[in-house]
C-alpha positions in Angstrom: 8.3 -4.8 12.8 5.8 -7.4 13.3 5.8 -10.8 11.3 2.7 -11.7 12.1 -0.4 -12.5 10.1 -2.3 -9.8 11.6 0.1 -7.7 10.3 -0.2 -8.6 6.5 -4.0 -8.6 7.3 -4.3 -4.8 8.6 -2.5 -4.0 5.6 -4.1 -6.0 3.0 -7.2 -4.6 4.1 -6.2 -0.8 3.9 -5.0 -1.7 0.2 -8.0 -3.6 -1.1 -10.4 -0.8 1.0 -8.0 1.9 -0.9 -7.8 0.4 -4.4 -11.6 -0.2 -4.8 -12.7 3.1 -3.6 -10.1 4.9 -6.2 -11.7 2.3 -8.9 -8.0 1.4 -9.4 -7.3 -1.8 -12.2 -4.6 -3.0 -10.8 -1.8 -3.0 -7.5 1.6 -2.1 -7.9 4.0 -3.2 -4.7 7.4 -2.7 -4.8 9.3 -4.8 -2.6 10.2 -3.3 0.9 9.5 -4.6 4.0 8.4 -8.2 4.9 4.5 -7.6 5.1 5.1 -5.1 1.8 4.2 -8.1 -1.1 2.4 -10.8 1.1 -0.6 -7.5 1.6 -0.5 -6.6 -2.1 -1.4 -10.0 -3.0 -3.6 -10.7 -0.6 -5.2 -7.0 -0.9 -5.6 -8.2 -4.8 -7.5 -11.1 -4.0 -10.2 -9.2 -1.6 -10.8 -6.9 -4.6 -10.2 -8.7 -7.3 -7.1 -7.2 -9.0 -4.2 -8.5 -11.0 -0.9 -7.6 -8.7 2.2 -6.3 -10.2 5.3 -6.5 -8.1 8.6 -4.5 -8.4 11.6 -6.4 -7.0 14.6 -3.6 -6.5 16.0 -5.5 -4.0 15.5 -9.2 -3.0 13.0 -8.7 -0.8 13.2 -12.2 1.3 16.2 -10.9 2.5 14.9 -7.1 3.8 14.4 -8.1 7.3 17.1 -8.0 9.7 16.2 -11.1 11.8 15.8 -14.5 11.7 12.6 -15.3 11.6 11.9 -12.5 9.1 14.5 -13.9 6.7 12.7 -17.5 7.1 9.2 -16.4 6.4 10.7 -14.4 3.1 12.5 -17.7 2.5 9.1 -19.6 2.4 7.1 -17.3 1.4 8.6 -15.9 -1.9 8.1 -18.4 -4.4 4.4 -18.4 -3.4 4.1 -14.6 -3.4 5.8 -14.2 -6.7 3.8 -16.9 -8.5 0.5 -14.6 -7.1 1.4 -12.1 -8.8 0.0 -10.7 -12.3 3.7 -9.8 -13.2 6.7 -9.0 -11.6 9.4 -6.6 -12.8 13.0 -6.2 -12.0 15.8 -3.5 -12.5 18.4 -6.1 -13.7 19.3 -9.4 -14.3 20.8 -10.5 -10.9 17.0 -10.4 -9.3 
């Protein structure tokens, strides 16, 4: 898996491409791998939708190396305040 920004881009682009032509109102990511919530939200900015994101799992944690662990470290509390809402299974996440 790639940590990269390209990454996240490629994604996000497929997403926002994906979501405008199906006239969707709204993205719903649910947490996954690392480039999983970063792309949603930055897929909802290209085309302008509110983000919802579905935390089963701490999702900062999801990658198995270093590096991945530090970018979901750093990136989370950013990622999370993007988003439109954010729902969780219990009250541990």
């Amino acid at each position: 898996l790639r940590h990269d920004a390209g990454e996240v881009l490629h994604r996000a682009r497929i997403i926002a491409r994906v979501a405008r032509a199906e006239g969707c109102r709204v993205i719903l990511a649910s947490s996954g791998l690392l480039p999983s919530f970063p792309a949603a939200v930055l897929a909802g900015a290209l085309a302008r939708l509110p983000v919802v994101l579905q935390m089963f799992d701490h999702w900062r944690l999801q990658s198995t190396d270093r590096l991945g662990r530090r970018l979901g470290d750093v990136l989370e509390p950013s990622i999370l305040r993007s988003a439109a809402a954010v729902t969780v299974p219990n009250e541990v996440l």
